[in-house]
ROTOR-631762 format. One record per residue: x, y, z of N, C-alpha, C, O in turn; residue in three letters; residue number from 1. Coordinates in Angstrom, 1 decimal, padded with zeros to 4 digits. Layout:
    n.x    n.y    n.z   ca.x   ca.y   ca.z    c.x    c.y    c.z    o.x    o.y    o.z res   n
      X      Y      Z      X      Y      Z      X      Y      Z      X      Y      Z ala NUM
...
This chain:
    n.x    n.y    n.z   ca.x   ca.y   ca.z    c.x    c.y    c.z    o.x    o.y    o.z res   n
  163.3  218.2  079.4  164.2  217.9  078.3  163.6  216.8  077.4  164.4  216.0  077.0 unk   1
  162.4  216.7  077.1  161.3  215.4  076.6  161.9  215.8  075.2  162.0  214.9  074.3 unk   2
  162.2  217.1  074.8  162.3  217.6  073.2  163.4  216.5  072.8  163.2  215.7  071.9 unk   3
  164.5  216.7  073.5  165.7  215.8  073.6  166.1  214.4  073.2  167.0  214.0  072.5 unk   4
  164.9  213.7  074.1  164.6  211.9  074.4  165.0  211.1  073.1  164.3  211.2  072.1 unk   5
  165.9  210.6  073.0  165.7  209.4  072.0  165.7  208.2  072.6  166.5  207.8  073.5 unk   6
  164.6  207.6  072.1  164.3  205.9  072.7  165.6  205.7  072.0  166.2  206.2  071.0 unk   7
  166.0  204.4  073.0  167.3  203.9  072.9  166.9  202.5  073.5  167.3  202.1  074.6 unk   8
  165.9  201.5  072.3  165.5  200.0  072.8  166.7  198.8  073.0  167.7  198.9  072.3 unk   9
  166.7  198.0  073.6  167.9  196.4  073.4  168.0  196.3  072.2  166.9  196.3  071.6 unk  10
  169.0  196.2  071.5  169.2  195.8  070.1  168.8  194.0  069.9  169.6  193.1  070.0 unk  11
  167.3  193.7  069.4  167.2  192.4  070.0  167.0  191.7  068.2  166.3  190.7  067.9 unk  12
  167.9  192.6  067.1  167.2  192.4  066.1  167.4  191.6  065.7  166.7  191.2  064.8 unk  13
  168.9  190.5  066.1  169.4  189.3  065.4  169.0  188.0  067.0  169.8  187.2  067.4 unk  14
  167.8  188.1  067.4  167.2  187.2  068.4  165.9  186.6  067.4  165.0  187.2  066.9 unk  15
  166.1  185.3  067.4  165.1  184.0  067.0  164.8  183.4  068.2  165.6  183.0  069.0 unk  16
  163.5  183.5  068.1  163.2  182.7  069.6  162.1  181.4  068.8  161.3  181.2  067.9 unk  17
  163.0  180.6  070.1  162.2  179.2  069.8  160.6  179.2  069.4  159.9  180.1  069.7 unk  18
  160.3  177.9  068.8  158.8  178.2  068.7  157.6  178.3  069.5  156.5  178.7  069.6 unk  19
  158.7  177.5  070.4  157.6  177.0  071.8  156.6  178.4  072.4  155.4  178.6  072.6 unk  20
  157.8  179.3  072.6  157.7  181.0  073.1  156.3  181.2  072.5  155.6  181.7  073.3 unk  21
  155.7  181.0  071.5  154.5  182.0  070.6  153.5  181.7  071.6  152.7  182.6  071.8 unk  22
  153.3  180.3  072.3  152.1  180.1  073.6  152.4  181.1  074.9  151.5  181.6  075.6 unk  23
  153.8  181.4  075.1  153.7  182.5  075.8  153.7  183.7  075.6  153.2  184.4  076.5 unk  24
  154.2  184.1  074.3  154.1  185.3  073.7  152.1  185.9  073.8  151.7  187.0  073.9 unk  25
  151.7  185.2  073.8  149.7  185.5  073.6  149.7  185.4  074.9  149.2  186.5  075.3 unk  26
  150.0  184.6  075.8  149.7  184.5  077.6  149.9  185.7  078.3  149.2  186.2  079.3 unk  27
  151.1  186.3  077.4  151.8  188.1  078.1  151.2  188.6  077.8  150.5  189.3  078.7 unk  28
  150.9  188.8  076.3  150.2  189.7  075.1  148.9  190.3  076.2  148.8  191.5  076.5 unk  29
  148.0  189.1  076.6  146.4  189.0  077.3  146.5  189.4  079.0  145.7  189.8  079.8 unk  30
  148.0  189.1  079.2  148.3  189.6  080.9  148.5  191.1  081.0  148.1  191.9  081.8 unk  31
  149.4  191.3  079.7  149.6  193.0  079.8  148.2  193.8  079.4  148.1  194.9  079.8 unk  32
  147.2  193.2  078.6  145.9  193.7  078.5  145.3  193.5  079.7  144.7  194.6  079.9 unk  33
  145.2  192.9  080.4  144.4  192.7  081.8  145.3  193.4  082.4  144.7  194.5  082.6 unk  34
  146.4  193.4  082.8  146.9  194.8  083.6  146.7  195.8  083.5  146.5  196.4  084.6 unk  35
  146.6  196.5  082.1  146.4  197.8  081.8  144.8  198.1  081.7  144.4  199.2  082.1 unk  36
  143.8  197.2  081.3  142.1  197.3  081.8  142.3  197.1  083.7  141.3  197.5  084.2 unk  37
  143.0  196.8  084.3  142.4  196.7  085.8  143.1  198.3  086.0  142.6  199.0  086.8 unk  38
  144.0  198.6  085.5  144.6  200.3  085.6  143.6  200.8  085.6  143.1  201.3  086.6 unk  39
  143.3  200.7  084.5  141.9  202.0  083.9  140.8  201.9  084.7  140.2  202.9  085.1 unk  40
  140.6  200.6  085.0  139.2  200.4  085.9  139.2  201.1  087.2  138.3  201.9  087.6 unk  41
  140.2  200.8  087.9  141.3  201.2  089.1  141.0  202.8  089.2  140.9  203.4  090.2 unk  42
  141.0  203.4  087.7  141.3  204.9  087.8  139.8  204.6  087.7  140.1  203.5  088.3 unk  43
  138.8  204.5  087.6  137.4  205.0  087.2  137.0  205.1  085.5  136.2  205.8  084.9 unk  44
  137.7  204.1  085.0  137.4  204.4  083.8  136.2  203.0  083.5  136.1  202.2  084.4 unk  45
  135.6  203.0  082.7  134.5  202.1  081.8  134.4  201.8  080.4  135.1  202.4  079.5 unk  46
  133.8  201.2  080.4  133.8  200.7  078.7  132.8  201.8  078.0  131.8  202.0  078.6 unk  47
  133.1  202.5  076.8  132.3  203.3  076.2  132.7  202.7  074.5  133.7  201.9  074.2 unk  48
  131.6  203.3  073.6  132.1  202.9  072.7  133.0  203.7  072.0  133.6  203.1  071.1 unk  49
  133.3  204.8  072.2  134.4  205.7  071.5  135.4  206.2  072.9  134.9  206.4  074.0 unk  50
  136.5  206.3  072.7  137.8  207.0  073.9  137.1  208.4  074.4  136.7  209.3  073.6 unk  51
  137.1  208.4  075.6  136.6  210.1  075.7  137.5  210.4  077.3  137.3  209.8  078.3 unk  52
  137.9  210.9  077.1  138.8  210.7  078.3  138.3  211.6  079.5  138.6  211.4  080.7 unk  53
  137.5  213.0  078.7  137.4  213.3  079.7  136.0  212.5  081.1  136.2  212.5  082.3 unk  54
  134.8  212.0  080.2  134.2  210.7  080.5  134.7  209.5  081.5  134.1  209.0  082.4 unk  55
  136.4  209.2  080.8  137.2  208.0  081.7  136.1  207.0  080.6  135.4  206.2  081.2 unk  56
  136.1  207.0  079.1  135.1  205.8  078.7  135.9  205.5  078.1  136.8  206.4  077.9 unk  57
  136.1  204.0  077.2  137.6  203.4  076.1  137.0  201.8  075.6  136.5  200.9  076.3 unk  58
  137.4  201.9  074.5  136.4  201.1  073.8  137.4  199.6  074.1  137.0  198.5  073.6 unk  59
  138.5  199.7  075.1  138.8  198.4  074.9  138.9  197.7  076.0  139.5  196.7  076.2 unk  60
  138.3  198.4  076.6  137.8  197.7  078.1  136.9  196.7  078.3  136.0  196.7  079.1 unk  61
  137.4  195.9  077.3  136.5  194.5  076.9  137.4  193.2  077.2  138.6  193.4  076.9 unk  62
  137.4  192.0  077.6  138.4  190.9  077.2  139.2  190.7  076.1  138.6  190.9  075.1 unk  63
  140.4  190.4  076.0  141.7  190.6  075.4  140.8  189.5  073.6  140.8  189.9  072.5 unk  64
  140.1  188.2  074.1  139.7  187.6  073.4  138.9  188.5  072.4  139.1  188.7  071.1 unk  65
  137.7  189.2  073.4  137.1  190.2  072.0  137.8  191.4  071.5  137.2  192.1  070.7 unk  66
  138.9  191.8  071.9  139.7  193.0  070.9  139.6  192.7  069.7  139.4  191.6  069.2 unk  67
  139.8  194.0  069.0  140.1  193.9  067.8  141.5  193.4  067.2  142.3  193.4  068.2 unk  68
  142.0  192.9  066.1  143.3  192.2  066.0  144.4  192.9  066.1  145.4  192.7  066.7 unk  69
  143.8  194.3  065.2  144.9  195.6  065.7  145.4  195.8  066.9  146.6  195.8  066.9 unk  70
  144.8  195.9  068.2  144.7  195.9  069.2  145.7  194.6  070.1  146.5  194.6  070.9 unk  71
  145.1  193.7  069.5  145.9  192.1  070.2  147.3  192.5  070.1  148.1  192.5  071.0 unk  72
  147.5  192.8  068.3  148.9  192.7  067.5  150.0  193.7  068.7  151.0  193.2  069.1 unk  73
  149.5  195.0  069.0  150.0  195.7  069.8  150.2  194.9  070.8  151.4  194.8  070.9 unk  74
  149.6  194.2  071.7  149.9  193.5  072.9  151.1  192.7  072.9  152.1  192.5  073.6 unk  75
  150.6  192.0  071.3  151.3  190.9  071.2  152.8  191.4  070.7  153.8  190.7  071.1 unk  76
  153.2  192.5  069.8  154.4  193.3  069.5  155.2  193.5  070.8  156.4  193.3  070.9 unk  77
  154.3  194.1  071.9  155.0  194.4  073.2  155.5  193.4  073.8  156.6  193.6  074.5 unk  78
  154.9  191.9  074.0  155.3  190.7  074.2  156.1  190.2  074.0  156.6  189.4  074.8 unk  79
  156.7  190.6  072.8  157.1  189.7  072.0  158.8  189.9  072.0  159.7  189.1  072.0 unk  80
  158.8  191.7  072.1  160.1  192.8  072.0  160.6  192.7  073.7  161.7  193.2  074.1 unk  81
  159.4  192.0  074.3  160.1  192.2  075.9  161.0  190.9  075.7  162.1  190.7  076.1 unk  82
  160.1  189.7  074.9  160.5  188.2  075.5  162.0  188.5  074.4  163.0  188.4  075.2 unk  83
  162.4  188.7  073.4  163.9  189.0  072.9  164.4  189.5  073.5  165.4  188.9  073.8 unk  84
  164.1  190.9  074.3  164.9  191.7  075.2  165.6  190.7  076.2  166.8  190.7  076.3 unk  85
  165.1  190.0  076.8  165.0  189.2  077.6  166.3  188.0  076.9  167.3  187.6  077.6 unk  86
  166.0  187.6  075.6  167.1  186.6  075.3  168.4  187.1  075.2  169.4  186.7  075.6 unk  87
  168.1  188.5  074.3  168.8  189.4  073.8  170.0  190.0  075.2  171.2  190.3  075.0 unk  88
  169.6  189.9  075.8  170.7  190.3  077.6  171.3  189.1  077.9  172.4  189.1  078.5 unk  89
  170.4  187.7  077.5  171.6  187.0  077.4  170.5  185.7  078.7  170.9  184.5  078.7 unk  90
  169.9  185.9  079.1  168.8  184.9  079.6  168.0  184.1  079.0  167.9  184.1  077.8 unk  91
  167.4  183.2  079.8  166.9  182.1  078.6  165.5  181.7  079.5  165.5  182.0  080.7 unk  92
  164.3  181.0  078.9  163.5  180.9  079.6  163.2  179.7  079.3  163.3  179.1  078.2 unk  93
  162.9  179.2  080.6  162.9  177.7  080.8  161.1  177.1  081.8  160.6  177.5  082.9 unk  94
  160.5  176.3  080.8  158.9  175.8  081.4  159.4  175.0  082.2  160.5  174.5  081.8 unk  95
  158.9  174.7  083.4  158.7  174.1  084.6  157.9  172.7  084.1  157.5  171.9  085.0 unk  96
Protein backbone atom coordinates (compact mmCIF):
# COMPACT_ATOMS: atom_id res chain seq x y z
CA UNK A 1 0.00 0.00 0.00
CA UNK A 2 3.34 2.45 -0.40
CA UNK A 3 1.08 4.09 -3.41
CA UNK A 4 -1.16 5.26 -0.46
CA UNK A 5 1.56 6.63 2.25
CA UNK A 6 1.31 10.14 3.20
CA UNK A 7 4.10 11.26 5.51
CA UNK A 8 2.32 12.67 8.31
CA UNK A 9 5.61 14.68 10.23
CA UNK A 10 5.04 16.53 14.14
CA UNK A 11 3.70 19.71 13.37
CA UNK A 12 6.91 21.44 14.86
CA UNK A 13 6.31 24.69 12.70
CA UNK A 14 5.52 27.22 15.43
CA UNK A 15 8.82 25.69 17.68
CA UNK A 16 11.86 28.38 18.28
CA UNK A 17 14.52 26.69 19.83
CA UNK A 18 16.93 28.37 22.02
CA UNK A 19 20.17 29.41 20.67
CA UNK A 20 22.24 27.37 22.73
CA UNK A 21 20.63 24.07 20.63
CA UNK A 22 22.73 25.13 17.15
CA UNK A 23 26.12 23.47 19.16
CA UNK A 24 23.97 20.45 19.32
CA UNK A 25 22.17 20.73 16.36
CA UNK A 26 25.96 20.10 14.19
CA UNK A 27 26.95 17.40 17.19
CA UNK A 28 23.64 15.28 15.81
CA UNK A 29 24.00 16.59 12.31
CA UNK A 30 28.03 14.67 12.38
CA UNK A 31 26.55 11.68 14.76
CA UNK A 32 23.80 10.79 12.28
CA UNK A 33 26.61 11.02 9.48
CA UNK A 34 28.84 8.68 11.36
CA UNK A 35 25.99 6.35 11.93
CA UNK A 36 24.93 6.07 8.55
CA UNK A 37 29.00 5.86 7.11
CA UNK A 38 29.53 2.89 9.90
CA UNK A 39 26.04 1.35 8.16
CA UNK A 40 27.47 1.49 4.86
CA UNK A 41 30.88 0.38 5.91
CA UNK A 42 29.13 -2.47 8.03
CA UNK A 43 27.41 -3.45 4.66
CA UNK A 44 30.69 -3.49 2.57
CA UNK A 45 30.45 -0.38 1.16
CA UNK A 46 33.74 2.14 0.49
CA UNK A 47 34.44 5.37 -0.61
CA UNK A 48 34.36 5.73 -4.51
CA UNK A 49 34.21 8.89 -6.24
CA UNK A 50 30.81 8.58 -7.89
CA UNK A 51 27.57 6.32 -6.02
CA UNK A 52 27.58 2.95 -7.81
CA UNK A 53 25.78 0.74 -5.79
CA UNK A 54 26.07 -2.04 -7.47
CA UNK A 55 30.17 -1.64 -6.61
CA UNK A 56 28.86 -0.69 -2.68
CA UNK A 57 31.12 2.64 -3.67
CA UNK A 58 29.55 6.46 -2.33
CA UNK A 59 31.22 9.53 -2.52
CA UNK A 60 30.42 10.38 1.09
CA UNK A 61 32.14 8.12 2.90
CA UNK A 62 34.42 10.67 4.01
CA UNK A 63 34.33 12.69 7.46
CA UNK A 64 31.20 14.72 8.19
CA UNK A 65 33.95 17.84 8.35
CA UNK A 66 34.98 17.15 4.57
CA UNK A 67 31.33 16.81 3.08
CA UNK A 68 30.14 18.91 0.91
CA UNK A 69 27.66 21.76 2.47
CA UNK A 70 24.79 20.29 0.56
CA UNK A 71 25.37 17.25 2.21
CA UNK A 72 26.05 18.76 6.04
CA UNK A 73 22.76 21.02 5.38
CA UNK A 74 20.86 17.56 5.02
CA UNK A 75 22.27 16.21 8.27
CA UNK A 76 21.94 19.24 9.79
CA UNK A 77 17.90 19.70 8.45
CA UNK A 78 17.38 16.17 9.98
CA UNK A 79 18.84 17.43 13.32
CA UNK A 80 17.35 20.08 13.55
CA UNK A 81 13.37 18.67 12.56
CA UNK A 82 14.17 15.77 15.25
CA UNK A 83 15.53 18.41 18.05
CA UNK A 84 11.72 20.56 17.43
CA UNK A 85 9.96 17.27 17.27
CA UNK A 86 11.30 16.74 20.42
CA UNK A 87 10.23 20.37 21.89
CA UNK A 88 7.30 20.24 19.74
CA UNK A 89 5.76 16.86 22.08
CA UNK A 90 6.38 18.96 24.69
CA UNK A 91 10.10 18.00 26.18
CA UNK A 92 12.78 20.10 26.88
CA UNK A 93 16.50 19.60 26.78
CA UNK A 94 18.53 20.32 29.50
CA UNK A 95 23.04 20.28 29.43
CA UNK A 96 24.35 18.63 32.32
Amino acid sequence: MTENYIPKPIDASKVVLPPEIDELTEKLAENAHDHWAQNRLNDGWTYGPQRDDAKKLHPCLIPYADLPESEKKYDRDTAMETLKAVYALGYRIVKD
